[in-house]
N, C-alpha and C positions, 0 to 999 in steps of 0.2 A: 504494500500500500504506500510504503514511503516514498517507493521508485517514481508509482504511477504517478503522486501526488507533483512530485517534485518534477516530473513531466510535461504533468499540464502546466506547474508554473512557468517552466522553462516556455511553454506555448504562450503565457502570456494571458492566460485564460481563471488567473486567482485572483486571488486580492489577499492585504497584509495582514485581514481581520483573520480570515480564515488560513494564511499560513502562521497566525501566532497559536490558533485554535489546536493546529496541526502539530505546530513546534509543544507545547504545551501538554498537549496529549503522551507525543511520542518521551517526552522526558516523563511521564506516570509511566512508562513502559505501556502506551495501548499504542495502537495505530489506526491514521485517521486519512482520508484525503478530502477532497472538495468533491463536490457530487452537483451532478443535476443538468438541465442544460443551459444554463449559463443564466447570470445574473441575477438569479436565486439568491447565492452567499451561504450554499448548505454543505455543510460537514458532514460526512457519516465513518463511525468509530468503532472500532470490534472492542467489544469490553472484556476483560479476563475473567476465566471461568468463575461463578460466584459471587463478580458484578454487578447489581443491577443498574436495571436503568434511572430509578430514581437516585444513587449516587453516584451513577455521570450527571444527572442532571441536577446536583447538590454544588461538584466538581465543577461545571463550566457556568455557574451561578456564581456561583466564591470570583471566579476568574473575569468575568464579564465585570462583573458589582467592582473590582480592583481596577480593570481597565477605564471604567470611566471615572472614577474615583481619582486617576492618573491621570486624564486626557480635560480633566477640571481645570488642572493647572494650568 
């Protein structure tokens, strides 16, 4: 997923929200790329066994809520 992700960025076809999304992820040790067809801004992330989905989505809440918390400045 890294390869691919990092593919399409090389195509020119990401953006920096979703490669931070991506960088982000892959440093919890998951892996994620950009999905959809275009202009979307969606992410999809394989969660490790035992995962759920409500604490990835606990994880990219924490992360989002810092981001603009950062981007105030």
């Amino acid at each position: 997923m890294d390869i691919n992700h990092n593919l399409l960025k090389a195509l020119g076809v990401s953006h920096e929200s979703l490669d931070s999304v991506c960088q982000l992820s892959r440093k919890h040790g998951l892996y994620s790329k950009l999905t959809g067809a275009g202009g979307g801004g969606s992410v999809i992330a394989l969660l490790r066994h035992g995962m759920f989905l409500y604490q990835m989505m606990i994880f990219m809440t924490r992360y989002l809520e810092a981001a603009r918390a950062i981007s105030a400045f």
